[in-house]
N, C-alpha and C positions, 0 to 999 in steps of 0.2 A: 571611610574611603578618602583617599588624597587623591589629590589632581593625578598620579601617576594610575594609579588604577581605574580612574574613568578612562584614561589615555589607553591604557589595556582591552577594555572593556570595549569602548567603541572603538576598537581595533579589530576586535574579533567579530564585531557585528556587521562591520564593512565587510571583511572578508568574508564571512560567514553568505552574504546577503550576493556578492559577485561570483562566490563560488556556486551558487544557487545557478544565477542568473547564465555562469558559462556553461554550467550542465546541462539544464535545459538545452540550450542550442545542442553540446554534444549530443545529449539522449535526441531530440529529433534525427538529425544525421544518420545518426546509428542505430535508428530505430527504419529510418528510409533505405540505410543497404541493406539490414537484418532480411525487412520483407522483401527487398527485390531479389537476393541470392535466395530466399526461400522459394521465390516465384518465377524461379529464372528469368529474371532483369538485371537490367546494369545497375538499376539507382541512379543517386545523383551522382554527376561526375564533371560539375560544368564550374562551377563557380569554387574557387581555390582549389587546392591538391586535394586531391580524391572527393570532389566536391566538400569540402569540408565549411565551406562558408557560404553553401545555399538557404543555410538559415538565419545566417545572420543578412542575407541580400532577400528576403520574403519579410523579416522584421523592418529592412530600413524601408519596403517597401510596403506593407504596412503601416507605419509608424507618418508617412509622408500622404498617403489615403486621406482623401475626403471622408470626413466621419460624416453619416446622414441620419438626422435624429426624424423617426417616424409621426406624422400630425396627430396621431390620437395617444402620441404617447406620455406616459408623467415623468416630464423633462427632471427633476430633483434624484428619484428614484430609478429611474432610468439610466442617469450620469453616474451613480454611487455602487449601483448593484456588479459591475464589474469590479469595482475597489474590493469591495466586501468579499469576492468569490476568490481574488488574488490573496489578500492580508492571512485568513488564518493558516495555508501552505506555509507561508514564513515563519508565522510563529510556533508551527507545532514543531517544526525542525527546529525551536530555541531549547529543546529539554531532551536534543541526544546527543549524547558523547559519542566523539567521533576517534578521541583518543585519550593517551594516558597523560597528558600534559607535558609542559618545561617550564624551565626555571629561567627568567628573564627579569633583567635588576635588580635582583633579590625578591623577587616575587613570584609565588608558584601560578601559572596561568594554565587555569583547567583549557582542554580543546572540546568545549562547549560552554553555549552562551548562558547556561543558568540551571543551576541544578535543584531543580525544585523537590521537595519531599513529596509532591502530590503529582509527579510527573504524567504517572497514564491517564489521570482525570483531564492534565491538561490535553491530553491527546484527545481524547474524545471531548473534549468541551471544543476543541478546534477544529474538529471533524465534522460536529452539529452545528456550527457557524455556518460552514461551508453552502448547507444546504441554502442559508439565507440569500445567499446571492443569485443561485440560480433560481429562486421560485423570485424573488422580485423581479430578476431581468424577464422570465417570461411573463409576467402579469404587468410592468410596467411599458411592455412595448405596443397594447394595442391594440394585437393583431391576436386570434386564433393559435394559429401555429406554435410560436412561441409558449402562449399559457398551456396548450396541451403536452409540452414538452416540459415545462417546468413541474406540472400536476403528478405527471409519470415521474423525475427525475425525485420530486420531494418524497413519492410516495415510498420507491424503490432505497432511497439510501435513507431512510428511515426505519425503513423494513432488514435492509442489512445492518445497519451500526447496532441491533442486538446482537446478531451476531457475532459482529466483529467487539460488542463489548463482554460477551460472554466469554470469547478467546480471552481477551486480557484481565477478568477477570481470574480465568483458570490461573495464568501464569502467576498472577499477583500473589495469590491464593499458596501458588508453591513455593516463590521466593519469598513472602513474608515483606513484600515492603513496596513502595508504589513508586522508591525514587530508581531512574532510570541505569544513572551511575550505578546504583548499589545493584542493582540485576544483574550490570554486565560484572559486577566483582563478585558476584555469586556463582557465577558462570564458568570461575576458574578452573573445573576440574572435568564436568559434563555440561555441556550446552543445553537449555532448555529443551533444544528443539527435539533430543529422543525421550526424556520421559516426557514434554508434552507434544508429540506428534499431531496426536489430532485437533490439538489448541491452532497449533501453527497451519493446518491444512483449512480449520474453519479460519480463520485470522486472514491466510494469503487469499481465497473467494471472498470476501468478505470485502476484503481491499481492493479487488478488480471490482464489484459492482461500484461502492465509493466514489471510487475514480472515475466509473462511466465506462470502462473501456472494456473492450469486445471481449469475451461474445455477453457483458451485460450492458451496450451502449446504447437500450434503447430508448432514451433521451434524447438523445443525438440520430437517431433512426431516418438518415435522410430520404429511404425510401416511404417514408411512409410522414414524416410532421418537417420537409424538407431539411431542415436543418437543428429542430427541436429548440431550447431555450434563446440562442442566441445568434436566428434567424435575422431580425434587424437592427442588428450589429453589424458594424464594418470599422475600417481603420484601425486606429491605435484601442479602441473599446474591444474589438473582435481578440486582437493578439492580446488582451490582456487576459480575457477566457484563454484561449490557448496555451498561452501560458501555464494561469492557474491549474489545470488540467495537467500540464508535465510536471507540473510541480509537489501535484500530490502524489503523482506517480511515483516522483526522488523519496520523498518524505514520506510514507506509506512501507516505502521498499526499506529505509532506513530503519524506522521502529520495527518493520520484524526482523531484520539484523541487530536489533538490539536487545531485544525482548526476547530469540529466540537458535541466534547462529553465533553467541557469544559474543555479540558486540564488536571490538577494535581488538580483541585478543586474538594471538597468535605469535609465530615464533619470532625471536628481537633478539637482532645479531647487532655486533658490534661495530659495525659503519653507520652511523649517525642510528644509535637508538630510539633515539624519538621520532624519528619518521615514518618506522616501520608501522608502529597501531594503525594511525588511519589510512597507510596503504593497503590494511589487511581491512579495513573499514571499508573502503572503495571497492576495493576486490570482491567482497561480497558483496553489495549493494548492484553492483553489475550484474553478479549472477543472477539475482533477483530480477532485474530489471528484464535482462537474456528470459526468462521466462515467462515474464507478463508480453514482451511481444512477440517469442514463440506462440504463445496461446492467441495472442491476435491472428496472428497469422495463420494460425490452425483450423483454429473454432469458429462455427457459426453462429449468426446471433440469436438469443432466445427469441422463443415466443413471450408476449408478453406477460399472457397466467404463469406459465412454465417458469415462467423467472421468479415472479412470486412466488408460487409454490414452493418452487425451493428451498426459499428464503423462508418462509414460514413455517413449511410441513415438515423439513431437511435437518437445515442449518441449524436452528434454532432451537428446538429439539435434542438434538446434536448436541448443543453447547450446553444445556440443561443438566441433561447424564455425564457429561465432559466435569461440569463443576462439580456436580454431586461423585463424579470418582475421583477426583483431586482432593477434594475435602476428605473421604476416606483414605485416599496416598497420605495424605497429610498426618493426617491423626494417627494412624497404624504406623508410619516410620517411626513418627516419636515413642511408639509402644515399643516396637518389634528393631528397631534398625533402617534406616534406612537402604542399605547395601543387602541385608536377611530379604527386603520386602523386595525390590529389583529382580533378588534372584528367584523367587519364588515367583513371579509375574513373569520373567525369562521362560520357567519351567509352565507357566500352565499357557502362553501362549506358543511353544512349540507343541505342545500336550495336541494345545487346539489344530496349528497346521498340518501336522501329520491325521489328524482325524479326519480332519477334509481331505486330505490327499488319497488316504485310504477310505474314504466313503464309497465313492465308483466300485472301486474293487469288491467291497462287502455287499454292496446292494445295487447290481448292474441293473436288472429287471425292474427296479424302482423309476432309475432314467432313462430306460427306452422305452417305458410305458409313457411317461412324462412327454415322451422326446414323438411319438408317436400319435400321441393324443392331442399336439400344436400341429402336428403335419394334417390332421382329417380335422381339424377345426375348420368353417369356412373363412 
């Protein structure tokens, strides 16, 4: 590499890194009218056009806060454990292609920061980071509160990233390969997301618990451990959790747009070509996003067994028979066809739904004994 391509490089890192940073602010924004027209409120509307910069006026005002460091706490571990919860958001977002690249100086410049051949290890290696920071910030501050929010937070996204590594293990399993690029260019004819449906249904729960957020945010459970991990935190230390926190929100929403909605593919007309992938990149990543806080805003929050159970008795389970049917997809394409096996999986899952639709019919007395015998239950 010559001086021009380090100049490339941390070019795309800078960008990369403030295009982060302006999201964030958007997705709050947009996340604060989402729920207010959901709950018939105005939202913000005070600070720039359409309030559009009340987040960036809670950052400068944050960022200018009195930090207060608690007397029983361990000042080293205390000060880092925010660094730490922020850093792997940025880097798991360095191994997804957000488009199809250009050609600049005679140099082809992919639009992502590094294409690793071991890309989804990186993802889940920077997912299990994550935990690091919040179980230090509650056991560093001190106090009660905090540690029991950290306890719950460590236990719970431990308990989901099987999950959530069982989903990408399916996918990997059916593309044949762990580097990210080469997914979304396997992806050019059918998007993972229909033959692996329920990869992507355990993958997208999987990535709302992760991320804490509702209805699995009870870490954050103010009615009950006030404020959970990062209780005594304030100033510029609290908006860096915050941060963090939307950040994996972006990045989370991105790898299953990449792993699983075709990546930056889509239609490329001929007014500036190269623009189109990561507009169709954004596009989807919004709907994504449009959905985790739909669900915020819908859902209430688990109970705490209830959450685990799920994650344990459910999901997990789930992803178990999910692998072991993808490994048979796998091996019977290469026997039979891939396009012979589709169609035959087409035919016995309509087989199925008309069977159920006609069950009522063929056996009514079956369900109103059923239906009957919950009514005289006490």
């Amino acid at each position: 590499m010559d001086w021009l391509d380090w100049v490339l490089l941390l070019s795309r890192v800078v960008l990369v890194f403030a295009g982060l940073l302006v999201s964030v602010l958007l997705l709050i924004w947009w996340e604060r009218k989402l729920v207010a027209d959901m709950q018939t409120r105005i939202g913000p509307n005070r600070a720039g056009p359409f309030g559009l910069l009340v987040t960036l006026a809670d950052g400068v005002k944050l960022f200018f806060k009195e930090g207060i460091t608690p007397t029983n706490a361990d000042r080293p571990v205390y000060l880092i454990a925010p660094i730490i919860s922020l850093v792997p958001a940025f880097l798991a977002f360095a191994v997804v292609p957000f488009g199809a690249g250009i050609t600049l100086f005679g140099r082809e410049v992919p639009f992502q920061l590094q294409d690793l051949s071991i890309g989804i290890l990186w993802v889940l290696a920077m997912g299990s980071l994550a935990v690091y920071g919040v179980v230090l910030a509650g056991w560093s501050s001190g106090s009660k509160y905090p540690l029991l929010g950290s306890i719950r937070s460590s236990a719970q996204m431990i308990s989901y990233e099987v999950g959530m590594g069982l989903a990408l293990v399916a996918v990997l399993m059916y593309s044949g390969t762990l580097s990210m690029a080469e997914i979304v260019d396997r992806q050019d004819g059918v998007w993972n997301v229909i033959p692996q449906l329920p990869a992507f249904v355990l993958y997208a729960v999987s990535a709302l618990a992760e991320t804490n957020r509702a209805p699995f945010d009870l870490p954050e459970a103010e009615t009950e451990l006030v404020a959970g991990y990062h209780t005594e935190y304030s100033g510029i230390k609290f908006a860096m959790f915050f941060l963090s926190e939307y950040l994996h929100l972006i990045t989370v929403s991105a790898i299953a747009v990449t792993l699983f909605l075709g990546g930056w593919r889509g239609p490329v007309f001929d007014v500036v070509p190269w623009l189109w992938p990561p507009l169709w990149f954004l596009l989807k990543v919004l709907g994504m996003l449009f959905v985790y806080i739909w669900i915020r805003a819908t859902l209430p929050r688990f109970r705490y067994d209830r959450l685990m159970n799920f994650g344990w008795k459910l999901l997990i389970p789930a992803g178990l028979l999910w692998v072991l049917a993808t490994g048979a997809l796998v091996v019977l394409s290469d026997v039979y066809g891939r396009a012979r096996l589709f169609r035959w999986t087409a035919i016995a899952v309509a087989v199925a739904l008309v069977l159920s639709l006609l069950r009522p019919v063929a056996f009514p007395g079956r369900d109103a004994g059923r239906a009957a015998a919950r009514e005289e239950a006490p």
